[in-house]
N, C-alpha and C positions, 0 to 999 in steps of 0.2 A: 451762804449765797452761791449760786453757780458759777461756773466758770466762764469769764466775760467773753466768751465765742457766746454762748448762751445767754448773755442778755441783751434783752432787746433794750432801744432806746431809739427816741425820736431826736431826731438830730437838726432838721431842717423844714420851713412853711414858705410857700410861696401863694400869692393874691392877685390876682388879676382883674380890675371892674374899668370896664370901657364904655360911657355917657357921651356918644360918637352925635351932631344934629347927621351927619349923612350916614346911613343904616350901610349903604355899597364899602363903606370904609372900615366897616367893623369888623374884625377876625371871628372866622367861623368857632363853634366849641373844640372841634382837635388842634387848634391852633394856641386857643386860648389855654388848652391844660397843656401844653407843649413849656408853652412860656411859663407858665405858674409852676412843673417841674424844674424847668430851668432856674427860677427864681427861690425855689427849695434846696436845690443844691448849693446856688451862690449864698443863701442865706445859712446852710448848715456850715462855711465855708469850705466845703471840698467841691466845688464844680465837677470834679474830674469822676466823682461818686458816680453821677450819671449814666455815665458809660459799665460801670460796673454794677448797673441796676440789673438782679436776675428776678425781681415780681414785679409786676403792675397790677394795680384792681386798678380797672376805671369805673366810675360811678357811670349807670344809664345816663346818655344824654336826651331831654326828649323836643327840644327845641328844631333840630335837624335829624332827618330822618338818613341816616348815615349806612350804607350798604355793608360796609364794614368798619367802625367806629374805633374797634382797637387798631387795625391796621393803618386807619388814617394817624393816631396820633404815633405810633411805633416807629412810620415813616419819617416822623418828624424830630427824631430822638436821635445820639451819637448808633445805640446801637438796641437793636429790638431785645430786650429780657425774652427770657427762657420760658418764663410762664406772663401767659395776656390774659387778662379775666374781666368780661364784662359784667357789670353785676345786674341785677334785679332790679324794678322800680322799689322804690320805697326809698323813704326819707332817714332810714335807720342805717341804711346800705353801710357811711364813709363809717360809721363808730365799728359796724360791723368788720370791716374791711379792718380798719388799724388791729382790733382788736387777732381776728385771723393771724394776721402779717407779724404781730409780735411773738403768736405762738408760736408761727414756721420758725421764725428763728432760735426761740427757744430749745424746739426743736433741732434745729442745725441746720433746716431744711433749707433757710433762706440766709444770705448775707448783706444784702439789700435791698430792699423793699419799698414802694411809694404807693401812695394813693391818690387818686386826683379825677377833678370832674368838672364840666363847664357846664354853663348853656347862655345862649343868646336871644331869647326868646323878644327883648328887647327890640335888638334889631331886624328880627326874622318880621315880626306886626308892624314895625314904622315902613319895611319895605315891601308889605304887604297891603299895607293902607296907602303906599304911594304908586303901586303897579311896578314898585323894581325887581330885577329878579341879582338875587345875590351872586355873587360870582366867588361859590363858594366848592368842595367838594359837589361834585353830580349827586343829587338825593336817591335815593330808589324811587323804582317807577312809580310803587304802590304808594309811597310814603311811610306812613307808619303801619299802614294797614287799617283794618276796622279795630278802635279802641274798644273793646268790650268790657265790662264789670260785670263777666260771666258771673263770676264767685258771689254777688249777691243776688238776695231774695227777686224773683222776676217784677214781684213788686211792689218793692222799693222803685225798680227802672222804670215801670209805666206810671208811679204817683208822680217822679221828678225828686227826687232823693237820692239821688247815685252820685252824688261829687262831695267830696269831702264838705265843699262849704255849706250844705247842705245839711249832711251827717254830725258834724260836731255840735250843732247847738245841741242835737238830742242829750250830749253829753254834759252842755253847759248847764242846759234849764234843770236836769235830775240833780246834778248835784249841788248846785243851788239850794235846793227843795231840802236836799239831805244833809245841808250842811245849816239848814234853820236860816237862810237868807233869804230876806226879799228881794224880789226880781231889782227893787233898783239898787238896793244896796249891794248885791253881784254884781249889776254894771257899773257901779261907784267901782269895786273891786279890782274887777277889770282892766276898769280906764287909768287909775291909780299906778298899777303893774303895766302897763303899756307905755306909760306917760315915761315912767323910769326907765325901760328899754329903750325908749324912743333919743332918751337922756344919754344912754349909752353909744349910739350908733351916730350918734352926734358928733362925737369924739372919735370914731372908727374910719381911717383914712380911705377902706374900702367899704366903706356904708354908701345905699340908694340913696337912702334919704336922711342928709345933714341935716336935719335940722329937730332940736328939742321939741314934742307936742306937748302940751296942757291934759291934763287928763279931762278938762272940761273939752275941749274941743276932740279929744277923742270919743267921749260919750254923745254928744250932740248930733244929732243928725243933721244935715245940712246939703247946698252943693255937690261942697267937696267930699262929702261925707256922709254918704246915702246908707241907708239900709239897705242888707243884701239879706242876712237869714238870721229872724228873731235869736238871740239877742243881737249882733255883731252888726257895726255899721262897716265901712271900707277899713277906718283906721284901726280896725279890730281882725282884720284876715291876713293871709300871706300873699306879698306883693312878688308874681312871679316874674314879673315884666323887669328883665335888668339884663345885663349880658355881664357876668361875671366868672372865674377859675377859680380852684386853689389846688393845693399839693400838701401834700406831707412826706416826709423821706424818715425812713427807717433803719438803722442798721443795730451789729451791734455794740457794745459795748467796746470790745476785742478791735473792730476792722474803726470806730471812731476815732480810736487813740492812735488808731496806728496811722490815720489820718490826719492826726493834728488836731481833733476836736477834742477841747479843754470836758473833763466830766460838768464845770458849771453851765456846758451847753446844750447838754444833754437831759430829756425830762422821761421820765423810768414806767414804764406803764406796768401799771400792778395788777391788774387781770378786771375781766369783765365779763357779763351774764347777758343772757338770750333769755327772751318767753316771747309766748302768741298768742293774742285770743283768738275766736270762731272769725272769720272770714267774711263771712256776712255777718253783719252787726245787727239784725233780725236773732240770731241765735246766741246772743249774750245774755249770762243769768241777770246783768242789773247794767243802769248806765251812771247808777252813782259812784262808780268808782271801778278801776282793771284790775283785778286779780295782777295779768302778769305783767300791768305795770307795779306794782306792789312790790313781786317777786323779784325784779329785775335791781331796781333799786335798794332794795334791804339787801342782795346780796353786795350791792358795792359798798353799803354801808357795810357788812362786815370785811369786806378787803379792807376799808378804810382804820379796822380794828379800833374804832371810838373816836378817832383825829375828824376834826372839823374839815368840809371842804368850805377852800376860801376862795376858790374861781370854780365858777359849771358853767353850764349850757345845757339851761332845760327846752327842750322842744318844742317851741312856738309857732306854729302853723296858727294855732290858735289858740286864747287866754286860758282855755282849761285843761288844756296837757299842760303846761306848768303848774297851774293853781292845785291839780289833783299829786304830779308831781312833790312839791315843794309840803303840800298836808303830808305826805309820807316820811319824805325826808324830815319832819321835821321843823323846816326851817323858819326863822322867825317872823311878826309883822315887818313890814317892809323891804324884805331881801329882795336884792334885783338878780337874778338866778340865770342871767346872760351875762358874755365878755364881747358879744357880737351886736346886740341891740336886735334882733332878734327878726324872726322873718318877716315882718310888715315893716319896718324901718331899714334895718342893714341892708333886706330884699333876700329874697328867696327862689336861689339856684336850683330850686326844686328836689331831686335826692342828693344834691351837689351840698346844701346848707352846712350840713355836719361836718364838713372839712373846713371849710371857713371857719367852724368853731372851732376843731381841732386846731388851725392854724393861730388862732386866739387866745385860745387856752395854751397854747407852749410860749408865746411870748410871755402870757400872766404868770408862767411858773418859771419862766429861765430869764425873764428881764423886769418883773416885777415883783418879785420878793415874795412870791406866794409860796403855798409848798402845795398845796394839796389837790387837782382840781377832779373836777365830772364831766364825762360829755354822755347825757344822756338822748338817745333819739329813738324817732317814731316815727311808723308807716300806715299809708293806705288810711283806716277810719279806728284808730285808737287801738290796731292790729297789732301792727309787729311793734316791738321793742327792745333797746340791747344800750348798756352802757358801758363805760370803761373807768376806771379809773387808772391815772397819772399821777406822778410825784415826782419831788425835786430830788429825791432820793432813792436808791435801790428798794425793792421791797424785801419785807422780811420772808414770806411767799409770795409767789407769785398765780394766778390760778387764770388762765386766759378762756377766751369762750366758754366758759361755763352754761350749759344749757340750763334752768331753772323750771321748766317747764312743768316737773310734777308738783313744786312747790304752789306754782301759780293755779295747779288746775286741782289741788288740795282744797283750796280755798275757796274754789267757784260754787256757787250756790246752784240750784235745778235749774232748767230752761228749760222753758215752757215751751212748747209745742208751738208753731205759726198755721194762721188761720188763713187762707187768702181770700176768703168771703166769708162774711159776719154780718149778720140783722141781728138787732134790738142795744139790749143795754151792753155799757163799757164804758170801764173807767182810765181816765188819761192817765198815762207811765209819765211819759215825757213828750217833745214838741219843737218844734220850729214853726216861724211865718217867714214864706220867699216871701221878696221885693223884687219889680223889675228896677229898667234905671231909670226911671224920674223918682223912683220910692215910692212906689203905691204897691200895698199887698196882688201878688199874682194869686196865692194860694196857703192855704198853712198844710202840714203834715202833723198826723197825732198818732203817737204808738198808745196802742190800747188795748187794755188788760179786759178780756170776758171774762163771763161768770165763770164757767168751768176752769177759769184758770189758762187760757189758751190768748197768746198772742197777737194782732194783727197790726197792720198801718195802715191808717187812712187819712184821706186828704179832706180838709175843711175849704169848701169853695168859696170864692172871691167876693160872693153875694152875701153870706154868709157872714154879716158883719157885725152880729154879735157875738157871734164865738172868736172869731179872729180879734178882738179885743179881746176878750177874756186869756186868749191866748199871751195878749201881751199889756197887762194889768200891771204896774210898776207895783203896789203897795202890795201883793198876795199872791204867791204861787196856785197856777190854774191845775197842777198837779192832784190825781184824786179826784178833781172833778168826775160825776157822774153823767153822760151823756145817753145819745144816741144813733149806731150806727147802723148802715142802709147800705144795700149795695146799687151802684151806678155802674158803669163800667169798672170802676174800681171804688172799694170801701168809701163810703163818707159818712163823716160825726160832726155830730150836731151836739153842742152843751144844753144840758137840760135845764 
């Protein structure tokens, strides 16, 4: 084992969730991760750790548009760390960030370390739906700027397929199809695996939503529970509306003890892996399954050297990053593969999520008798990925940020070429149908495989209501189907 300067160890979590009726009362997000560090250091019991913070990663906030976001929360601290790092969008960011922050110190580079991330988006739409204007940091003038999704196909952006909840059914209905399920028996699936997170965040002091759902009343469409994009109804997507923090505090082993933190309070991160698919999800060999979600996880399976993990946090934006997830790993019928209840129950801080796991997963291994845990997470459209493993114990090695990337891109099969105008036959890959909000079809989307072999996306219009069934036929995957496509201003397929 190395020498305890050199080991890292997470010492301390802090949680912040504020359910404010007046939105003017609500702390802005540098406030909110201000607190939730402060509530990481009282919880590792050294408070005074704080002040002898030399890293911060803060996760992108995207709820306020912050002119300077590390400065705001730095301000609000005993004393600004040496290195301020704002990270990237993406929902992998915080596992990314622990993971880093353990090697620095591994390294020597760093001697205490936190992570932490807010957002309020909560209260920024209640005071927005009421004409208040917060009285929070000045925003920039511009705001956020124009949100672009340069990085995908131009059209994906003119069919209406550029936002995750859009994107991911592509991934739910292929592997479905590939995994020999019927459309309803996936959504049984689903609703099953939701119902149990749902069970979880139940019990989670800082969960959105307290309260146990039925997996019948997550599968049903209804009210409360509209269809937004074939398969997924509401209680199937990530709820980003919450105003929540968290923190995690790092040091090491060496400056813990010297601290007064008992090693029983201390949980040992054993090293964790990076991979990335294509950027536009137009340019992926298959949607039945990630290459380098694959990669990333078999590699913590082997830091795990054969030991079961008995607390994770698989990443649920939505039901098929766990479900693709959990076939990998392995894991059995019925595992519930969250300690958080998961981003449509607990709520979803946006790239904030993973630290609330982190902060979950080190009570599940330093106050509930587990040894072993995962936090795996993901970004953007089934893109980025990076996980860590943790334990109650030192590791026997240690391997941090491990990049996996040639393993996962070993694996990838050819990519077809993309078409962005197509007449005649084509056979459907995969599929979603938008909903507006009463639940009536706006339009469906179909990736569609030509003769030669070449790629396209097109949009099944709203008239069009025999294909848009077939599209969502509960007893038989519309996959394979043979159709036919026409160009409009952008591709349209018709089922033959």
């Amino acid at each position: 084992m190395a020498a305890e300067e050199r080991v890292p160890v997470l010492i301390g979590a802090g949680e912040v969730t504020e359910r404010l009726a007046d939105p003017a009362l609500a702390r802005e997000p540098a406030a909110l991760m201000a607190e939730a560090l402060r509530r990481a250091a009282e919880d590792a019991g050294a408070p005074d750790l704080l002040a002898r913070l030399d890293s911060l990663d803060i996760v992108s906030s995207v709820s306020w548009p912050y002119p300077d976001l590390p400065g705001a929360v730095a301000a609000r601290l005993p004393r600004a760390p040496g290195r301020l790092v704002l990270g990237p969008i993406g929902g992998e960011t915080p596992v990314r960030f622990i993971d880093e922050a353990a090697a620095r110190i591994a390294r020597g580079e760093s001697a205490v370390a936190a992570v932490v991330g807010a957002e309020a988006q909560h209260a920024v739409a209640a005071a927005r739906k009421a004409g208040i204007a917060l009285p929070w940091t000045p925003p920039r003038p511009d705001g956020f700027g124009p949100r672009r999704r340069d990085y995908l196909s131009p059209l994906a952006i003119r069919i209406g397929v550029a936002d995750p909840v859009s994107g991911y059914p592509f991934y739910e209905n292929a592997t479905a199809a590939a995994w020999g399920l019927t459309p309803a028996a996936a959504h049984a699936e689903c609703a099953a695996l939701w119902a149990a997170f749902s069970a979880v965040a139940a019990a989670h002091p800082h969960a959105w939503l307290r309260r146990a759902h039925s997996a019948v009343e997550i599968a049903t469409p209804g009210p409360g529970n509209r269809p937004i994009a074939y398969p997924y109804t509401k209680l199937m997507v990530a709820n980003p509306l919450v105003n929540q923090g968290a923190a995690v505090l790092l040091t090491s082993l060496a400056v813990a003890r010297a601290a007064g933190i008992p090693e029983a309070r201390c949980v040992f991160p054993w090293g964790g892996a990076a991979a990335v698919e294509p950027r536009d999800y137009l340019l992926r060999d298959t949607y039945t399954h990630s290459p380098s979600q694959e990669a990333v996880l078999e590699q913590a399976m082997r830091l795990a050297e054969g030991a079961a993990f008995d607390a994770m946090e698989l990443y649920s934006c939505f039901p098929v990053v766990p479900r693709m997830a959990a076939r990998t790993l392995g894991l059995p019928p019925g595992a519930v593969p969250t300690v958080t209840g998961g981003l449509t129950f607990f709520g979803a801080p946006l790239n904030n999520t993973m630290t609330h796991a982190a902060a979950a997963l080190l009570r599940a291994l330093r106050d509930g008798g587990r040894q072993l845990g995962l936090l795996y997470g993901q970004g953007e459209f089934v893109t980025k990925h990076h996980a860590i493993v943790l334990g109650r114990r030192p590791p026997e090695r240690s391997d941090f940020a491990r990049n996996v990337q040639a393993a996962a891109d070993a694996r990838r099969g050819p990519v077809p070429a993309t078409a962005t105008e197509a007449s005649g036959a084509a056979k459907l890959e995969t599929h979603t149908v938008l909903h507006d909000r009463d639940g009536a079809p706006t339009f469906g989307a179909a990736i569609l495989r030509l003769p030669d072999g070449r790629r396209t996306l097109a949009r099944v219009p709203a008239a069009d209501v025999a294909t848009l069934a077939l599209l969502r036929r509960p007893d038989r995957t519309p996959i394979g189907t043979l159709g036919q496509v026409r160009m409009a201003d952008v591709p349209e397929w018709t089922a033959a």
